[in-house]
C-alpha positions as CSV (number, residue, x, y, z in Angstrom):
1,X,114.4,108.6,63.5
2,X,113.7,106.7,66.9
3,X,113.7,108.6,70.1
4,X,114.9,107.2,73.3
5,X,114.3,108.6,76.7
6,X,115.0,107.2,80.2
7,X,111.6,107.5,82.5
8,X,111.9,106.9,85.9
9,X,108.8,106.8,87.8
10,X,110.7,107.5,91.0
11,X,114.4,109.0,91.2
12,X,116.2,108.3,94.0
13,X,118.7,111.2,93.6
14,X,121.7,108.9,92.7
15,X,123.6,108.2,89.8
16,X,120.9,107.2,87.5
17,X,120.6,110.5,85.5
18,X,124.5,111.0,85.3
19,X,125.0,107.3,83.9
20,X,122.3,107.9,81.1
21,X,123.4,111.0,80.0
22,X,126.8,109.7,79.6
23,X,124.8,107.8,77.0
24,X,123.1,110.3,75.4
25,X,119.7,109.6,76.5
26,X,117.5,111.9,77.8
27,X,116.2,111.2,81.3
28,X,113.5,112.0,82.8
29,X,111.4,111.4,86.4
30,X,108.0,111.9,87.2
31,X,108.9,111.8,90.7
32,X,112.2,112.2,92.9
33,X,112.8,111.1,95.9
34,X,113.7,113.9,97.3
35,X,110.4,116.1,96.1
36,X,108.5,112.4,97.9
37,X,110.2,113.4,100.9
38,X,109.7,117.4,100.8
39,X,106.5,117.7,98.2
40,X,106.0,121.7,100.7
41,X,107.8,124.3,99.5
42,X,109.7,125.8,102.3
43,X,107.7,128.1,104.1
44,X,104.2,126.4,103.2
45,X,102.1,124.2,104.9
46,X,100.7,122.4,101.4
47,X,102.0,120.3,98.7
48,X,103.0,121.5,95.5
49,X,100.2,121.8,93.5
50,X,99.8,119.6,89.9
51,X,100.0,123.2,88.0
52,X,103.2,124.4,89.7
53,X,105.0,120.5,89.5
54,X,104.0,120.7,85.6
55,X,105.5,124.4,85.3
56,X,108.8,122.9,87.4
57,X,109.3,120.1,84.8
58,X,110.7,120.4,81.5
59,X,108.6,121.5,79.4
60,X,108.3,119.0,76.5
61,X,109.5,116.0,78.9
62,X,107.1,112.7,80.0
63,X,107.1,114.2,83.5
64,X,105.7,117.3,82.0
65,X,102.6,115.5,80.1
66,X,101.4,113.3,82.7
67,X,101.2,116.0,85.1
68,X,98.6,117.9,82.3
69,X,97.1,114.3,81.8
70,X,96.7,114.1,85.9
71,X,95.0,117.5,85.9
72,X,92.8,117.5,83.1
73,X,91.2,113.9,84.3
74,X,91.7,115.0,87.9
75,X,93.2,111.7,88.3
76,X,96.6,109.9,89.2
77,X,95.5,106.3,88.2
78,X,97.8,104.1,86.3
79,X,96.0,100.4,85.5
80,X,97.7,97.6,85.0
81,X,96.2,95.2,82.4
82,X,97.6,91.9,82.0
83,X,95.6,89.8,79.8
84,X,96.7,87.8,76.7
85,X,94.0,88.1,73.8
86,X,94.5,91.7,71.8
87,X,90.6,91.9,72.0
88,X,90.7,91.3,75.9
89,X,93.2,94.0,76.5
90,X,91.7,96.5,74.0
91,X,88.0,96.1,75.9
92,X,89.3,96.7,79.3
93,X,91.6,99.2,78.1
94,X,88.3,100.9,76.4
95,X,86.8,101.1,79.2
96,X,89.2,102.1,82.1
97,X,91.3,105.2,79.6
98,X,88.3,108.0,80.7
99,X,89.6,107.3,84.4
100,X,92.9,106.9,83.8
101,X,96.5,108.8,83.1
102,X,98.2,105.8,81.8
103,X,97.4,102.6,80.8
104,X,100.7,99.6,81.8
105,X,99.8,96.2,79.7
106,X,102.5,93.1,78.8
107,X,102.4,92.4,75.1
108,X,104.4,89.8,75.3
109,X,101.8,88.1,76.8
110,X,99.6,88.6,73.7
111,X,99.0,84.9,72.1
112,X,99.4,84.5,68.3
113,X,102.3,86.7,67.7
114,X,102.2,89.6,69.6
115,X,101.0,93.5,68.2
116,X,98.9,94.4,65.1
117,X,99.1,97.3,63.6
118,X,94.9,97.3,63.8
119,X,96.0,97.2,67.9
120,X,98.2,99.9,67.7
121,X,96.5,101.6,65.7
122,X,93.5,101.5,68.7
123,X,96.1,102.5,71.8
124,X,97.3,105.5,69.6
125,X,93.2,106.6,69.6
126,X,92.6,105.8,73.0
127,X,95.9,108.1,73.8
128,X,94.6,111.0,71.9
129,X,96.4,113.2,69.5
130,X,99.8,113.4,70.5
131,X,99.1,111.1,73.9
132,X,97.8,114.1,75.3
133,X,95.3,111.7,77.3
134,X,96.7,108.5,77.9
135,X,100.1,107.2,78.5
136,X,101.0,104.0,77.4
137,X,103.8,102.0,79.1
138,X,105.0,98.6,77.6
139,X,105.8,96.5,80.9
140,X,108.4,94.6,79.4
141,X,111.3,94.8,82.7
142,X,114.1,94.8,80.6
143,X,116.6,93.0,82.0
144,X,118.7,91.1,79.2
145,X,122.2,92.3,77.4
146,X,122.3,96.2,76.4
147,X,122.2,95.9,72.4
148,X,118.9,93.1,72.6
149,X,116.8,95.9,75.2
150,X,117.9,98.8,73.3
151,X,116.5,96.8,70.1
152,X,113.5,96.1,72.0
153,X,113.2,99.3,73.7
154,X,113.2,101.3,70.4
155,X,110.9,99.4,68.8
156,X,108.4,99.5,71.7
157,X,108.8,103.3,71.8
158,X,107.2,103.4,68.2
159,X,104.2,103.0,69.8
160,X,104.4,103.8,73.5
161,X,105.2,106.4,75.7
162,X,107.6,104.4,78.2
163,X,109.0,100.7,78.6
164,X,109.9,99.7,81.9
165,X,113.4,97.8,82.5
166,X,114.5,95.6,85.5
167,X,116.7,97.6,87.7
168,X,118.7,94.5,89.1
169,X,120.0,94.8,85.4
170,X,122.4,97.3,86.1
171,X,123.7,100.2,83.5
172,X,124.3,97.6,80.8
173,X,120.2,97.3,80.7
174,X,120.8,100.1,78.3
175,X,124.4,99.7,77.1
């Protein structure tokens, strides 16, 4: 069974939730807009704290995890690697994931052919049991018909935590 789930980094209070649970997918946002705007809680003088966000989220949601992730490394650093040699990616990877909450790469920049299970295999280690200290997030801005992302999407999500898609795409991105 393959689980799909709409992350959004950022929400911007429209339609986007609606349209995907017309779908059946699950969405989910690590930040909305509107929280950007307001992160006080009316009648205080501070921003929410991590804690509190996590406790607002639901509870078994991506939103939910990297806010533990964020706490427990005291960190909101996401790096971007986009190299094209599996041993390349896997040594910077190695040694940025201590300071890190998620880790964004390109695998279809990978010459010869793309993922290993020996690479997976490594990202699943440096996430920790059950991601619980790295999230991984394929790069891939889909942006091409509904049925080819949603091929692509659920076979990235075997072995990642998110997949990004190109929002000039439109709904049909995951049709």
């Amino acid at each position: 069974m393959t689980r799909v789930q709409c992350l959004v980094l950022r929400d911007e209070d429209n339609e986007g939730e609606e349209a995907m649970a017309k779908k059946g997918i699950p969405f989910s946002a690590l930040f909305r807009l509107s929280r950007l705007r307001s992160p006080v809680v009316p009648g205080a003088t501070t921003p929410l704290p991590l804690a509190l966000r996590e406790l607002l989220a639901p509870q078994d949601s991506l939103s939910a995890r990297v806010m533990r992730i964020m706490q427990r490394k005291k960190s909101n650093l996401c790096v971007a690697i986009d190299l094209n040699t599996p041993q390349e990616l896997l040594r910077v990877a190695k040694l940025v994931a201590p300071f890190c909450c998620a880790l964004k790469f390109h695998i279809d920049l990978l010459l010869g052919g793309g993922v290993s299970n020996d690479l997976v295999a490594a990202f699943k280690a440096l996430a920790g049991k059950n991601g619980k200290d790295l999230l991984l997030i394929e790069d891939a801005k889909m942006a091409d018909v509904g049925r080819t992302n949603a091929l692509k999407i659920r076979h990235a999500l075997q072995w990642v935590d998110a997949v990004t898609a190109h929002c000039l795409a439109g709904p049909e991105v995951t049709a």
